[in-house]
C-alpha positions in Angstrom: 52.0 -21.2 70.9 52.3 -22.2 67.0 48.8 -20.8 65.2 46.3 -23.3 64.7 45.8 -24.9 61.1 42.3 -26.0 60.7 42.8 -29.8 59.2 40.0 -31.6 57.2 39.1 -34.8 58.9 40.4 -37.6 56.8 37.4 -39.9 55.4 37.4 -43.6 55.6 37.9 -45.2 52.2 39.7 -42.2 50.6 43.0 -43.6 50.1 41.3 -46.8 48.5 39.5 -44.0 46.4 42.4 -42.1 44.8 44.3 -44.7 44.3 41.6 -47.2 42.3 41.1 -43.6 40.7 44.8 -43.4 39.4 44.7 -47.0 38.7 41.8 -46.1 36.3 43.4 -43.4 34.4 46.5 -45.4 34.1 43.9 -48.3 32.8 42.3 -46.5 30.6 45.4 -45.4 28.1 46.5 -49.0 28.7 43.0 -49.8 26.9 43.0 -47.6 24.4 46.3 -48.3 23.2 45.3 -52.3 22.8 42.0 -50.9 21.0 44.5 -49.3 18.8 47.0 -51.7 18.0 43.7 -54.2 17.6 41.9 -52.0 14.5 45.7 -51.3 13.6 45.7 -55.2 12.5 42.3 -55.7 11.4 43.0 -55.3 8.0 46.3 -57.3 7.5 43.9 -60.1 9.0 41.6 -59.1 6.6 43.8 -59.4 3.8 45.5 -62.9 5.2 41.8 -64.1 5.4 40.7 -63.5 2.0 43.6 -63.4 0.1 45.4 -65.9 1.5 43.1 -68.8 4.1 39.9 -67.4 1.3 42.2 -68.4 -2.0 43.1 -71.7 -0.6 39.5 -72.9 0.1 38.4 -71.7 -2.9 41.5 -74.0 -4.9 40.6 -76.4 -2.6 37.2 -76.3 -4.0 38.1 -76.3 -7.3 40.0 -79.5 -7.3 37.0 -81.4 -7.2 35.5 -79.7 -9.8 35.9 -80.1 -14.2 37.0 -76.6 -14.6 39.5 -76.4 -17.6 40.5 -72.6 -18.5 37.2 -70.7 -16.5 35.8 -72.2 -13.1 32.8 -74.4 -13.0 30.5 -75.5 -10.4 30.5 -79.4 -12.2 31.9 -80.9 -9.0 33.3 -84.8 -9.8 34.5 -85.7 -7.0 37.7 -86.9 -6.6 38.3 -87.5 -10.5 41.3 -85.2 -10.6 43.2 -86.6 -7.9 42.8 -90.2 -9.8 43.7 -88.2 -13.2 46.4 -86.9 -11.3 48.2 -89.8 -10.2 47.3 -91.7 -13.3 49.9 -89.5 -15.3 53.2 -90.3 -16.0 54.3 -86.8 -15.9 52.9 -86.2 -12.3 55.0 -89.5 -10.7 58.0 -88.5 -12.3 58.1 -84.7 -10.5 57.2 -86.6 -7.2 60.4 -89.0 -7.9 62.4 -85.7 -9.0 61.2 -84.4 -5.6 62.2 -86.7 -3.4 65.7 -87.5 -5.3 66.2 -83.3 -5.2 65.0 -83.1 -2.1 67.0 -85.9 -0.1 70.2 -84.9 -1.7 69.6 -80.7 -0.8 68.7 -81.2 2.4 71.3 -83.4 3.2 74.0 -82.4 1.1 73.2 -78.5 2.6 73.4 -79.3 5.6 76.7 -81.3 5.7 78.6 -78.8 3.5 77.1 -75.8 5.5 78.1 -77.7 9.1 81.8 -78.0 8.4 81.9 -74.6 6.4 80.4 -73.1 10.2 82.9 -75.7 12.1 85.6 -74.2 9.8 85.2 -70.4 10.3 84.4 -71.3 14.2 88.1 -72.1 14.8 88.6 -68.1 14.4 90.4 -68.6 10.9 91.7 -65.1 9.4 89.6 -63.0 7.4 86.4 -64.6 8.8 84.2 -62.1 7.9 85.3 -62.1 4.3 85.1 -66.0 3.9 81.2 -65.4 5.9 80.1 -63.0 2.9 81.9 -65.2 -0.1 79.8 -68.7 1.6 76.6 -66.2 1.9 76.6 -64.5 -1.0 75.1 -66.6 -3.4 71.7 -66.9 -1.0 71.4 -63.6 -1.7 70.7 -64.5 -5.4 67.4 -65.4 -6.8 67.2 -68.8 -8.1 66.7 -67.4 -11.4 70.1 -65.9 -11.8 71.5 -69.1 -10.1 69.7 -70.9 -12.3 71.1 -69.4 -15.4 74.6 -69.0 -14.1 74.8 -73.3 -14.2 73.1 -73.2 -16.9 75.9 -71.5 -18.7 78.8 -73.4 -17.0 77.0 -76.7 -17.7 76.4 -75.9 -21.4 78.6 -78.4 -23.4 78.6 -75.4 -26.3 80.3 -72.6 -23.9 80.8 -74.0 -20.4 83.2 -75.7 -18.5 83.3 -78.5 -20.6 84.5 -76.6 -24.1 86.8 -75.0 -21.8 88.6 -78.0 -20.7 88.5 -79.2 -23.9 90.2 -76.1 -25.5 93.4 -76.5 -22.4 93.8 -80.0 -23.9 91.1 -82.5 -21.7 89.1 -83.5 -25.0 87.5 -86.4 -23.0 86.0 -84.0 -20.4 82.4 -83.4 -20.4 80.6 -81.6 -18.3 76.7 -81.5 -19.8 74.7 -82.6 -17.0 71.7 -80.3 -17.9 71.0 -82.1 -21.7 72.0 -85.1 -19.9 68.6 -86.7 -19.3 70.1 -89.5 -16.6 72.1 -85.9 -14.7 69.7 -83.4 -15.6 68.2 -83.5 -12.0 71.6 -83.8 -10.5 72.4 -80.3 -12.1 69.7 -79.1 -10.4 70.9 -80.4 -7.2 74.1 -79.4 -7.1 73.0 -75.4 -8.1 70.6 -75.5 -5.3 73.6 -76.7 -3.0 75.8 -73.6 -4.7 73.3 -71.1 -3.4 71.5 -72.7 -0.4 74.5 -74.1 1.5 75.6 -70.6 2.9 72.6 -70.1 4.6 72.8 -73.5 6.8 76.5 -72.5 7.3 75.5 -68.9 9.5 72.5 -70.7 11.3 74.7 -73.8 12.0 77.9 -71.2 13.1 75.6 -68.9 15.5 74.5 -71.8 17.7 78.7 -72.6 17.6 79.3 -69.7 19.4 76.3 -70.2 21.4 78.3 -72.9 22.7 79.1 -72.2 26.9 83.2 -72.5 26.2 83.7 -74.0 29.9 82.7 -77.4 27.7 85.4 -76.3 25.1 88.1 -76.2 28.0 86.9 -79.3 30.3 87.4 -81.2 27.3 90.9 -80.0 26.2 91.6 -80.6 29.7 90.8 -84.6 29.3 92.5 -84.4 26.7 89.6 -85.2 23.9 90.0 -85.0 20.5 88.8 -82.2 18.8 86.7 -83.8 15.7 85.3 -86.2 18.7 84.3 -83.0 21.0 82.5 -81.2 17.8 80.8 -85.0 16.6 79.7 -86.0 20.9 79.1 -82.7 22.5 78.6 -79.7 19.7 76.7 -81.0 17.5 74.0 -82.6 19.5 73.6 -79.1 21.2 72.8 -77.6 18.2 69.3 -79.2 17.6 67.2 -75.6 17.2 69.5 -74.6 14.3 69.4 -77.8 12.6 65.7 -78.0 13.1 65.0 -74.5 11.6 67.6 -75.3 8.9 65.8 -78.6 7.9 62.5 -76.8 7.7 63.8 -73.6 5.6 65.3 -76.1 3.1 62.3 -78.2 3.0 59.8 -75.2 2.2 62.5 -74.5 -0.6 62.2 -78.2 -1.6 58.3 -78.6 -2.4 58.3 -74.7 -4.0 61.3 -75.5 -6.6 60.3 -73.7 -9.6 62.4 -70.9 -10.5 65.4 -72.9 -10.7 64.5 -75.4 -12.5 62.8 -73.6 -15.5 66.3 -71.1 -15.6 68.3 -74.1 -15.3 66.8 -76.8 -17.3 63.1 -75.9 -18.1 62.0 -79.0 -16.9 64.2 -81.3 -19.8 65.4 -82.9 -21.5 61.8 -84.4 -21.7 60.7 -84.5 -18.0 63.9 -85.6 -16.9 63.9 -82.8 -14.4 60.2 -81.9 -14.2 59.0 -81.3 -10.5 55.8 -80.6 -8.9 55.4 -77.0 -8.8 56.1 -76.7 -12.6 53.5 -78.9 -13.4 51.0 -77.0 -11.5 52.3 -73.7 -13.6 52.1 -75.7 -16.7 48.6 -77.4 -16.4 47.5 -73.7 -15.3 48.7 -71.3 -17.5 49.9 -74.0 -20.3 47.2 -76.5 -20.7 44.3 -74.3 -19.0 43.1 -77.3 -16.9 42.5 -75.8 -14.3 41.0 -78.5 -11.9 44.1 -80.8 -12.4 46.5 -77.8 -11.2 44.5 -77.4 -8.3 44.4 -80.6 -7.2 47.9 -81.2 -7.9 48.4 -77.7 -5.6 46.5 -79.6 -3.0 48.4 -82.4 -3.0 51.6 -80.2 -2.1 50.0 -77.8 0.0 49.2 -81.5 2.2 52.8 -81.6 2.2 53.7 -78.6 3.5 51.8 -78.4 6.3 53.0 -82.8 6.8 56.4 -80.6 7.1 55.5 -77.6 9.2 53.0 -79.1 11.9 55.7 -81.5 14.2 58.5 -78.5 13.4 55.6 -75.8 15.2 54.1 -78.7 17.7 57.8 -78.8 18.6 58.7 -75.8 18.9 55.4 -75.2 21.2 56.3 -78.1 23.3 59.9 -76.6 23.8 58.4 -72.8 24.7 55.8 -75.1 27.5 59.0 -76.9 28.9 61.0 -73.4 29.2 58.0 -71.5 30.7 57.8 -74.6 33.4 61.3 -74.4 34.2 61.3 -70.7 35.0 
C-alpha cells in the first residue's frame, strides 16, 4: 500500500487568482515601460511646442503688427498683407515661384521617371549609373548653386569655352540674362533634384508583381505601352511622395538662388523666401517679413493637408481590407 501524501484541498477561485496575479505583474512592467517612453518624449514635445507651434503664433502675431527692426504691440490689422501685395517686388517672387515651381516639378519628375525606367531594364553597372544620377542630391544647394554659377558665367564658363574651340556665336549666360535668369535656376534645381525622383520612382518598379511583366509579353504588348498603361499608373505612392518632397523644396528655394544668382539681375530671379530674408535681416521690417512668412506657411500646409488626408484615407481603406 503506497504511503499516504496529505494533499491541501484545492480552493475555489485559486486558479482565477494566480493567474490575474501573473497577469498583474506582467501588466505592471508593461506600464511602466509606456510611463517611461511617455516622460522620455515630454521634452522633444516641449521643444516642438515652443520652439516650433510657439514661434509660429508668435510670427503669426506679428504680421499684424508695425514692428520694423524690434517687436511692437501696435497691431494694424491687416496693413501688411495689403503692403505686401501692393509691392512690385513681392508679385514678381510669386510669378518666379510658380514659373520655378511648374517647370521643377514637372521637369524632375519626367527626367527622374525614364532615368528609373532606364536602370529598371537591368542595364550593366547599375549601381554605378544609381550613385552618378544620386549624387548631386547629396549636395547642398549652395554648392549647386555655385557650381552653375561658374559654368553659366559668360567670363569663365561654358560659353568662353566654346568660344575659345572656335563657336564665337555661342553664349551661354543665362544667369546675367534677366529674361533666363530664372531658367538657370531651374535647370540647376533639375541637375541636383532629379536623382532623387529617379530612386523613389525605380523602387516602386521593382515593386512591380512580374507575373504583369510576363502576361503582357505573352500578348504580345509593346513595351513603352506596358510601362505608359500598367506601370506607371501603379506607381501612384511614389509619385505622390515625389510631388510633395519637390514641392516643400519649391516654396523654401533660398539657398540656390542667392549662390546662383542672388536674386538678379534686378529681381529677375527674386522668390519668396528671399524676400522674407531680405525684409528681415536687410530692411529690418519686421512685420512685412512676417506676413510675407505667413503667406507661404498658408501654402505649405495648401500642399501638405490633401497629401496627409490622403495618405490617412489610404491607411483606413488597408486596415478595412485586412
Amino acid at each position: 500500500m503506497a504511503a499516504g501524501r496529505e494533499t491541501s484541498p484545492r480552493l475555489p477561485g485559486a486558479g482565477k487568482a494566480a493567474s490575474s496575479k501573473g497577469r498583474g505583474l506582467a501588466g505592471k512592467p508593461r506600464r511602466l515601460r509606456a510611463a517611461t517612453a511617455f516622460l522620455t518624449l515630454v521634452p522633444t514635445w516641449i521643444v516642438v511646442l515652443v520652439v516650433y507651434v510657439g514661434t509660429m503664433i508668435w510670427s503669426i502675431q506679428l504680421s499684424f503688427t508695425s514692428s520694423r527692426m524690434l517687436p511692437t504691440a501696435n497691431y494694424v490689422g491687416v496693413e501688411q498683407y495689403r503692403r505686401l501685395f501692393a509691392t512690385a517686388r513681392w508679385i514678381v517672387s510669386l510669378q518666379n515661384l510658380v514659373i520655378f515651381g511648374v517647370l521643377f516639378i514637372a521637369g524632375c519628375i519626367v527626367i527622374g521617371t525614364l532615368l528609373a525606367i532606364s536602370l529598371d531594364r537591368k542595364v550593366r553597372f547599375e549601381n554605378a549609373f544609381r550613385t552618378i544620377f544620386l549624387y548631386p542630391y547629396a549636395m547642398s544647394f549652395i554648392v549647386t548653386g555655385l557650381v552653375w554659377q561658374w559654368l553659366m558665367n559668360p567670363e569663365l564658363g561654358i560659353q568662353t569655352t566654346m568660344r575659345a574651340l572656335g563657336w564665337t556665336s555661342f553664349t551661354f549666360d543665362w544667369v546675367v540674362d534677366r529674361n533666363l535668369a530664372i531658367y538657370a535656376v531651374v535647370l540647376s534645381g533639375l541637375w541636383q533634384s532629379s536623382g532623387l525622383v529617379m530612386v523613389l520612382m525605380l523602387a516602386g518598379l521593382r515593386g512591380v508583381d512580374g507575373e504583369i511583366w510576363r502576361a503582357a509579353r505573352v500578348d504580345g504588348i509593346p513595351t513603352w505601352r506596358i510601362y505608359v498603361s500598367i506601370v506607371l499608373p501603379q506607381l501612384g505612392p511614389s509619385l505622390a511622395t515625389a510631388v510633395t518632397l519637390l514641392a516643400m523644396g519649391v516654396v523654401k528655394t533660398y539657398d540656390l538662388v542667392v549662390a546662383l544668382t542672388n536674386g538678379g539681375p534686378g529681381s529677375a530671379s527674386e522668390v519668396p523666401a528671399k524676400f522674407i530674408m531680405d525684409n528681415l535681416f536687410g530692411r529690418q521690417n519686421l512685420g512685412l517679413a512676417t506676413a510675407a512668412s505667413t503667406v507661404m506657411l498658408i501654402t505649405v500646409l495648401a500642399i501638405l493637408a490633401p497629401y496627409a488626408y490622403a495618405q490617412s484615407m489610404r491607411a483606413r481603406r488597408a486596415r478595412g481590407a485586412v
